[in-house]
Biopython code that builds the backbone (N, CA, C, O; Angstrom):
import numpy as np
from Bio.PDB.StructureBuilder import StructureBuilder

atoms = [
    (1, "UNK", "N", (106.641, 66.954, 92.971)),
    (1, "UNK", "CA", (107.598, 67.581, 93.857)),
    (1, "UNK", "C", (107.162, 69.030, 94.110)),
    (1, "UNK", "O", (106.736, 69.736, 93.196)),
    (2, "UNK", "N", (107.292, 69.495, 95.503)),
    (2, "UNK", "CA", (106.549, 71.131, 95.621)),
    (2, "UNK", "C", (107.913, 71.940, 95.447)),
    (2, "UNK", "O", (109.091, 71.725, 95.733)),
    (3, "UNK", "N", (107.358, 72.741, 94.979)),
    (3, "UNK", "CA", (107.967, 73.846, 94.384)),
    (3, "UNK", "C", (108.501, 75.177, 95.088)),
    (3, "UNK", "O", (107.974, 76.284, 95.194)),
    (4, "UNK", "N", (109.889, 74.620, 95.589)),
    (4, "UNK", "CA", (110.243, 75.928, 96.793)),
    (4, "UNK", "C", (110.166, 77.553, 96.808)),
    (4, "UNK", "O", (110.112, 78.346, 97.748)),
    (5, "UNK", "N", (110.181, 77.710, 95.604)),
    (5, "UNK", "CA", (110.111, 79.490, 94.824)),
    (5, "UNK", "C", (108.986, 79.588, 94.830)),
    (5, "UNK", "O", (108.648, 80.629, 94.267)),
    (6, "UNK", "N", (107.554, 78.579, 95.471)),
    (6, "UNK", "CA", (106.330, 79.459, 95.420)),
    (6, "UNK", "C", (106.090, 79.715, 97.666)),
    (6, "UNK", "O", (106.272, 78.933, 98.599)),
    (7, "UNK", "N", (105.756, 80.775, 97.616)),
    (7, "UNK", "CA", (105.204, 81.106, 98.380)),
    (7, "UNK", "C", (103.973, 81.144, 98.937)),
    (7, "UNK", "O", (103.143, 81.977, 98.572)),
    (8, "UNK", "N", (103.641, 79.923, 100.215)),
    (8, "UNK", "CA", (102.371, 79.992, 100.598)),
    (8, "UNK", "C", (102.179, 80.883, 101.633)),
    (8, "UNK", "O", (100.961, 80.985, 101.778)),
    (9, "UNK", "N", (102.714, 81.524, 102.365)),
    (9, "UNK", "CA", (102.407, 82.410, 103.542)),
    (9, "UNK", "C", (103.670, 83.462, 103.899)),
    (9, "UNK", "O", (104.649, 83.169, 104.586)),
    (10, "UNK", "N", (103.442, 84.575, 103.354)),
    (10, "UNK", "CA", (104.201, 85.515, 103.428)),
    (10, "UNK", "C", (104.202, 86.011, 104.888)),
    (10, "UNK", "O", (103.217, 86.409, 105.510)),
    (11, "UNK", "N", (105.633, 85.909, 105.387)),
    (11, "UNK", "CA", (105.759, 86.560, 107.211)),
    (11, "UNK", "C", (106.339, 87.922, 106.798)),
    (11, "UNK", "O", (107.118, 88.179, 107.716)),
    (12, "UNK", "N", (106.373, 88.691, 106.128)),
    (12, "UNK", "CA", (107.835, 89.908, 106.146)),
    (12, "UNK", "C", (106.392, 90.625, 106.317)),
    (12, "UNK", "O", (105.219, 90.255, 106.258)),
    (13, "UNK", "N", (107.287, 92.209, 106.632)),
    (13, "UNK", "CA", (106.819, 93.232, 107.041)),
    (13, "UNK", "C", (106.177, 94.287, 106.169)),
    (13, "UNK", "O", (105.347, 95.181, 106.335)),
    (14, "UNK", "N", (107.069, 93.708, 104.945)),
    (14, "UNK", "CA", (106.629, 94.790, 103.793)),
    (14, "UNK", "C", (106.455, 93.828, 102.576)),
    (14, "UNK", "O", (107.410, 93.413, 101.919)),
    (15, "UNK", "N", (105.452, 93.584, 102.390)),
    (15, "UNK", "CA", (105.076, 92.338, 101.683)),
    (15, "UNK", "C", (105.023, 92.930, 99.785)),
    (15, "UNK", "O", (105.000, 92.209, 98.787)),
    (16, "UNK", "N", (105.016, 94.575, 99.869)),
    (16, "UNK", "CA", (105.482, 94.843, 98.358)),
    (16, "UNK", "C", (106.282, 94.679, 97.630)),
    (16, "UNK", "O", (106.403, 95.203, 96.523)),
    (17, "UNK", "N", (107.262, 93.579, 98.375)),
    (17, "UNK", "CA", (108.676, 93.370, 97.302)),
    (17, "UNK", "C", (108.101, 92.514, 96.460)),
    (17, "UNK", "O", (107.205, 91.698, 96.677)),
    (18, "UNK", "N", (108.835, 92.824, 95.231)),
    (18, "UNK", "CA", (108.841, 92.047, 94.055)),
    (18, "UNK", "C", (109.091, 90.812, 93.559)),
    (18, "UNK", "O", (108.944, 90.332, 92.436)),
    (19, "UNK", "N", (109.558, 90.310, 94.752)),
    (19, "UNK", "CA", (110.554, 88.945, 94.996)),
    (19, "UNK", "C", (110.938, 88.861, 96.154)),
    (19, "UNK", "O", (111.498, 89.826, 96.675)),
    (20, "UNK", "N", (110.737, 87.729, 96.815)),
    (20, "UNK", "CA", (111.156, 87.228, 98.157)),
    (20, "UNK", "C", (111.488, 85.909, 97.912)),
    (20, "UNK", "O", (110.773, 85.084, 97.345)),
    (21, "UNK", "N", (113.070, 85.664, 98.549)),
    (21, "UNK", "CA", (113.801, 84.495, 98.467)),
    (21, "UNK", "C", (113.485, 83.970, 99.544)),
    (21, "UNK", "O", (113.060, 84.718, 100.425)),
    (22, "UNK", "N", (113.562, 82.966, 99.726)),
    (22, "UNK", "CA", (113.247, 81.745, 101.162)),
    (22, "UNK", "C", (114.571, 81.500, 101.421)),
    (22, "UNK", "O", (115.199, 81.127, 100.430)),
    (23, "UNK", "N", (115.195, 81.593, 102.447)),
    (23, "UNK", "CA", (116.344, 81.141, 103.247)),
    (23, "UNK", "C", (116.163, 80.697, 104.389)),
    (23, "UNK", "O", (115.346, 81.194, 105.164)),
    (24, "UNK", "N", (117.292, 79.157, 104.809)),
    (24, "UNK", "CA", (117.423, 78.646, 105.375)),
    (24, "UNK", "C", (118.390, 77.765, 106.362)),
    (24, "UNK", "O", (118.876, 76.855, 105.691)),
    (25, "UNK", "N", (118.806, 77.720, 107.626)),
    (25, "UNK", "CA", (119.859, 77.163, 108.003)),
    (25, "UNK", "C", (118.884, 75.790, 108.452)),
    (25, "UNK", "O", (117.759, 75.367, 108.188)),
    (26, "UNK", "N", (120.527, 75.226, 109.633)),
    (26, "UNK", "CA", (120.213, 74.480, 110.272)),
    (26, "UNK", "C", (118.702, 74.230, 111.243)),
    (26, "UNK", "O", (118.009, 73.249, 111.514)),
    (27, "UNK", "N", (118.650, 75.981, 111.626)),
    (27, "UNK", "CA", (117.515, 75.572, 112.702)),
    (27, "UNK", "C", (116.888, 76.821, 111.890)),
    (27, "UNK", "O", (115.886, 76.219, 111.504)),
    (28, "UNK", "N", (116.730, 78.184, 111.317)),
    (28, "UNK", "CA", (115.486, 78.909, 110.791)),
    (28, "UNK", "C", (115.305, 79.104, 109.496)),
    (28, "UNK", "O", (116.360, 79.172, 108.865)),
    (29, "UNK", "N", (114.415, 79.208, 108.932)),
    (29, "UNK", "CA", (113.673, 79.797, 107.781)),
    (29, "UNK", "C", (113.014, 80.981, 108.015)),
    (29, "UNK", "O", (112.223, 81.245, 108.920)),
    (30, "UNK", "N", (113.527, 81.865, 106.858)),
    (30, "UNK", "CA", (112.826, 82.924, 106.773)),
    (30, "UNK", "C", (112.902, 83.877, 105.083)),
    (30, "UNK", "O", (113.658, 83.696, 104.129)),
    (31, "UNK", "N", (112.116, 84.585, 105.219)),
    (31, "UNK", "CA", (112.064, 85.256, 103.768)),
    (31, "UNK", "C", (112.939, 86.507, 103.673)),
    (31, "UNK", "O", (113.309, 87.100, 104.686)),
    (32, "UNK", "N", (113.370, 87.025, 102.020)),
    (32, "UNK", "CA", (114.173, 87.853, 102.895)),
    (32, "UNK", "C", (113.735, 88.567, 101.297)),
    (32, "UNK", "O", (113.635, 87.800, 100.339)),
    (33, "UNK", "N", (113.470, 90.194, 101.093)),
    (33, "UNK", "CA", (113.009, 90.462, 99.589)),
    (33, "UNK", "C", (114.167, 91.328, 98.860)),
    (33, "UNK", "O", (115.171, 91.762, 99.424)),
    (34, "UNK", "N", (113.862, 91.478, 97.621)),
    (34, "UNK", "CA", (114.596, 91.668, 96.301)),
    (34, "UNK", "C", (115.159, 93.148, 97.298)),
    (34, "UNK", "O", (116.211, 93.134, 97.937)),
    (35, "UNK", "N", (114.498, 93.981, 97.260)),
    (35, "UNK", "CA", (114.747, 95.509, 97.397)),
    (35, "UNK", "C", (115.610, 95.195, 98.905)),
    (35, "UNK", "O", (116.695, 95.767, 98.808)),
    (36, "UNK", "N", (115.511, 94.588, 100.057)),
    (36, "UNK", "CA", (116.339, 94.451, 100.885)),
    (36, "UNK", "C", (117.599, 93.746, 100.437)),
    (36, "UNK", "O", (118.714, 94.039, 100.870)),
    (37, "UNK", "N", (117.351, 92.767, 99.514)),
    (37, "UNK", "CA", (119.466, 92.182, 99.004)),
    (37, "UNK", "C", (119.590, 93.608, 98.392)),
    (37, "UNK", "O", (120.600, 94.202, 98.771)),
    (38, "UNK", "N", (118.799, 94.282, 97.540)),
    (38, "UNK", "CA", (119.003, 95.685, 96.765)),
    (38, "UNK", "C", (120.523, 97.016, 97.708)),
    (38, "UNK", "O", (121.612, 97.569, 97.549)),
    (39, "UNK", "N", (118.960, 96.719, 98.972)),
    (39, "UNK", "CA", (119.542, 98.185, 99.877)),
    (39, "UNK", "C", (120.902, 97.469, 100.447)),
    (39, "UNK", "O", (121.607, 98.327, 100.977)),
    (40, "UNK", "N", (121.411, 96.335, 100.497)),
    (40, "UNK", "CA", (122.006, 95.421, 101.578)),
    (40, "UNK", "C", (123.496, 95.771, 100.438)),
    (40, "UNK", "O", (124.569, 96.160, 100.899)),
    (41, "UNK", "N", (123.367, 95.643, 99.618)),
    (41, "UNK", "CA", (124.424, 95.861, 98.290)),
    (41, "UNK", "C", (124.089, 97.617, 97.886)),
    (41, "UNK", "O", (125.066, 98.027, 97.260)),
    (42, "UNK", "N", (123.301, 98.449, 98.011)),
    (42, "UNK", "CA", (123.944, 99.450, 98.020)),
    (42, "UNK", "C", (125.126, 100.173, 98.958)),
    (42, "UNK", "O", (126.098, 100.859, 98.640)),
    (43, "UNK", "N", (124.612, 99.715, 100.270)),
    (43, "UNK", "CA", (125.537, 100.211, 101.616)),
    (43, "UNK", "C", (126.707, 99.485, 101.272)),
    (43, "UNK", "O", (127.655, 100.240, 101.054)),
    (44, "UNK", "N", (127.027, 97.988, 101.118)),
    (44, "UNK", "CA", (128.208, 97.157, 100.797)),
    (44, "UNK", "C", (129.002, 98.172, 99.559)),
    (44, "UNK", "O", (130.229, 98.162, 99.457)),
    (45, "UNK", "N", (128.230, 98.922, 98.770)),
    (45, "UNK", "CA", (129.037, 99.270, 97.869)),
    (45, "UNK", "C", (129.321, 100.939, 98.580)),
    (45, "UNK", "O", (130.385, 101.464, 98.252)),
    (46, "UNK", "N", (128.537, 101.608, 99.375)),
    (46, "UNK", "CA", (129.092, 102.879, 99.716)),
    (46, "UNK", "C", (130.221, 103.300, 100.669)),
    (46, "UNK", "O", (130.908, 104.317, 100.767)),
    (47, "UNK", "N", (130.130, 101.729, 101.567)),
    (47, "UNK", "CA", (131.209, 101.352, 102.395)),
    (47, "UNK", "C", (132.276, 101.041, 101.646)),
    (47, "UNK", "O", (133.343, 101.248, 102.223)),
    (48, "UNK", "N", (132.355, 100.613, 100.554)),
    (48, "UNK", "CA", (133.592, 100.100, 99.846)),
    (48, "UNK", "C", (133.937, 98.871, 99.971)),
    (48, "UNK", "O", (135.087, 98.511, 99.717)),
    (49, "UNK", "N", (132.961, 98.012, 100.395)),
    (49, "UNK", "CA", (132.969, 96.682, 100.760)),
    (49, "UNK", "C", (133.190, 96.019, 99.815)),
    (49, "UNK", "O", (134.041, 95.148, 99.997)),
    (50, "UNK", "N", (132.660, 96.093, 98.635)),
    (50, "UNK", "CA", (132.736, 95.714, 97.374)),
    (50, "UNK", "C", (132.979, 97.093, 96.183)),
    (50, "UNK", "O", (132.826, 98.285, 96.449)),
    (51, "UNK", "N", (133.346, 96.573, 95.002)),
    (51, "UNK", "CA", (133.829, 97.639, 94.067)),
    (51, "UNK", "C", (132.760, 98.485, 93.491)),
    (51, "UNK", "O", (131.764, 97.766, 93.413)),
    (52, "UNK", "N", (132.529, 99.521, 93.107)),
    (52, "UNK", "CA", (131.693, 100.582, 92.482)),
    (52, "UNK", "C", (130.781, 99.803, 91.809)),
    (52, "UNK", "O", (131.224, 98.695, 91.506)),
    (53, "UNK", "N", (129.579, 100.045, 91.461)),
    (53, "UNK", "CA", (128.876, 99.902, 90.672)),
    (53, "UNK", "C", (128.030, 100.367, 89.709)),
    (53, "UNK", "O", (127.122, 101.083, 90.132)),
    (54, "UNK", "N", (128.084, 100.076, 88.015)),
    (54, "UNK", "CA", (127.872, 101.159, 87.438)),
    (54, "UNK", "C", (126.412, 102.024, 87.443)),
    (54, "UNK", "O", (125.347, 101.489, 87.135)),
    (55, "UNK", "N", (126.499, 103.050, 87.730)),
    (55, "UNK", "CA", (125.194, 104.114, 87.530)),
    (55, "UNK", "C", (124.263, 103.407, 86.742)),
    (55, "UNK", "O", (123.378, 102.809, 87.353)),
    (56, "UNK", "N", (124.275, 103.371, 85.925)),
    (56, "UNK", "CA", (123.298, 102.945, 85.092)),
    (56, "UNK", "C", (122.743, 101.288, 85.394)),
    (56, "UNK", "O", (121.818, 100.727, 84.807)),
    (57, "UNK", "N", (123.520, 100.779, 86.373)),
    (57, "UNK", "CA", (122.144, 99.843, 86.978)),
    (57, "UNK", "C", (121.437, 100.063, 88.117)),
    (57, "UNK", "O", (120.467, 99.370, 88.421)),
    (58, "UNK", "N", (121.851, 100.995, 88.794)),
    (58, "UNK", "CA", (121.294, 101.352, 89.832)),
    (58, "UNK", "C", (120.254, 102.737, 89.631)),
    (58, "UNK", "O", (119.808, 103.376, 90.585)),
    (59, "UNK", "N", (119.903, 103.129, 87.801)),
    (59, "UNK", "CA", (119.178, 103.999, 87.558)),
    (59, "UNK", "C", (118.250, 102.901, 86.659)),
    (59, "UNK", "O", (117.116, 103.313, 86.414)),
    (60, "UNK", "N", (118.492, 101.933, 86.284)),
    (60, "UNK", "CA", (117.406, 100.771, 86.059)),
    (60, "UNK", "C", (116.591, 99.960, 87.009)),
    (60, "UNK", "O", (115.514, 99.386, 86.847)),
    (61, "UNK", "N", (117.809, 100.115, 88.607)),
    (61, "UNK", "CA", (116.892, 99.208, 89.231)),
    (61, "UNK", "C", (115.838, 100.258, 89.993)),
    (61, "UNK", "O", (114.814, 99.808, 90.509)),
    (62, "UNK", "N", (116.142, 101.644, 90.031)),
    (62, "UNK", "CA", (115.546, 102.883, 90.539)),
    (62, "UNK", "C", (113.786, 102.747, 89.377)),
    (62, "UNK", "O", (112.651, 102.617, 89.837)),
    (63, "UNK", "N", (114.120, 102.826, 88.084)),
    (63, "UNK", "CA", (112.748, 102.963, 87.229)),
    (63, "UNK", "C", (112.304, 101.577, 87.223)),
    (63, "UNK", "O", (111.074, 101.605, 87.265)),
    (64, "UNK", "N", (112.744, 100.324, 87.189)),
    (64, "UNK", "CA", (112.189, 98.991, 87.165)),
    (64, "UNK", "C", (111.167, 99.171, 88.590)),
    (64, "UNK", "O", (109.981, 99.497, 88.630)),
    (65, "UNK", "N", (111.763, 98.953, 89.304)),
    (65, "UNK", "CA", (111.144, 99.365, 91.016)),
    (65, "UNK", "C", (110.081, 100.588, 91.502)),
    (65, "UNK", "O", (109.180, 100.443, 92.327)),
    (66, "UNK", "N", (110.413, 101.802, 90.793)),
    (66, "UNK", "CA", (109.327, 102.616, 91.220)),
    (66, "UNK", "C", (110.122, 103.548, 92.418)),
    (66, "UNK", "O", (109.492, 104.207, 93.244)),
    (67, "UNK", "N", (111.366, 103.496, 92.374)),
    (67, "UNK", "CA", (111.602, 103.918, 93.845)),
    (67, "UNK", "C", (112.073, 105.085, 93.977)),
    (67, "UNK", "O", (112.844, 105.320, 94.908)),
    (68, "UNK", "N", (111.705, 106.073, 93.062)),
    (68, "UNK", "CA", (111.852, 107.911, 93.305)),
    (68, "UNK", "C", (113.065, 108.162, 93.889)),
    (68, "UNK", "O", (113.132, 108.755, 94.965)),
    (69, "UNK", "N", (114.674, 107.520, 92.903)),
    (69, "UNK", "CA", (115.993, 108.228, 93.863)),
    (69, "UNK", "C", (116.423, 107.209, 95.047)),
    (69, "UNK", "O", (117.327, 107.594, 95.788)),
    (70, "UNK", "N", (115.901, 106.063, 95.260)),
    (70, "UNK", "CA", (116.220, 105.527, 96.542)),
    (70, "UNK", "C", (117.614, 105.198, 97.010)),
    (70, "UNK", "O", (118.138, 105.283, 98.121)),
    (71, "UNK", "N", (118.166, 104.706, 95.567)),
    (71, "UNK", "CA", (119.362, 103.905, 95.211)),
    (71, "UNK", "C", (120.183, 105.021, 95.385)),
    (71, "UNK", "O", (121.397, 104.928, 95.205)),
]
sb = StructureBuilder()
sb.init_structure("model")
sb.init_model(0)
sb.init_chain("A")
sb.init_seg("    ")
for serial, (resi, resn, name, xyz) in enumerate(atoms, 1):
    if name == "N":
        sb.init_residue(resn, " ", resi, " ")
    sb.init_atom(name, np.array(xyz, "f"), 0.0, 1.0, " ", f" {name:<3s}", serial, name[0])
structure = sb.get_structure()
């Protein structure tokens, strides 16, 4: 059985994410990476879309990542 979590041909733009999920509807597929659900849930949380989240994972996912303050 092939194995959907491997990736044979990367389409995204910024191919340094750490992880790229495969998503899919009815009619497209496409990839979508770790640091974009990342940035997609920081704004959700600055909007207030969802509830606070504590500092200290968003200063783990800042040194895990490499990302100088992004978060």
């Amino acid at each position: 059985m092939k194995n959907p979590a491997i990736i044979t041909n990367c389409i995204c733009d910024n191919c340094d994410n750490p992880i790229l999920f495969k998503v899919k509807d009815t009619k497209h597929e496409f990839q979508i990476g770790l640091l974009t659900i990342l940035n997609c849930l920081k704004i959700a949380e600055q909007n207030n879309y969802i509830p606070q989240i504590n500092v200290q994972f968003w200063i783990l996912v800042e040194n895990r990542y490499h990302l100088s303050n992004k978060f």
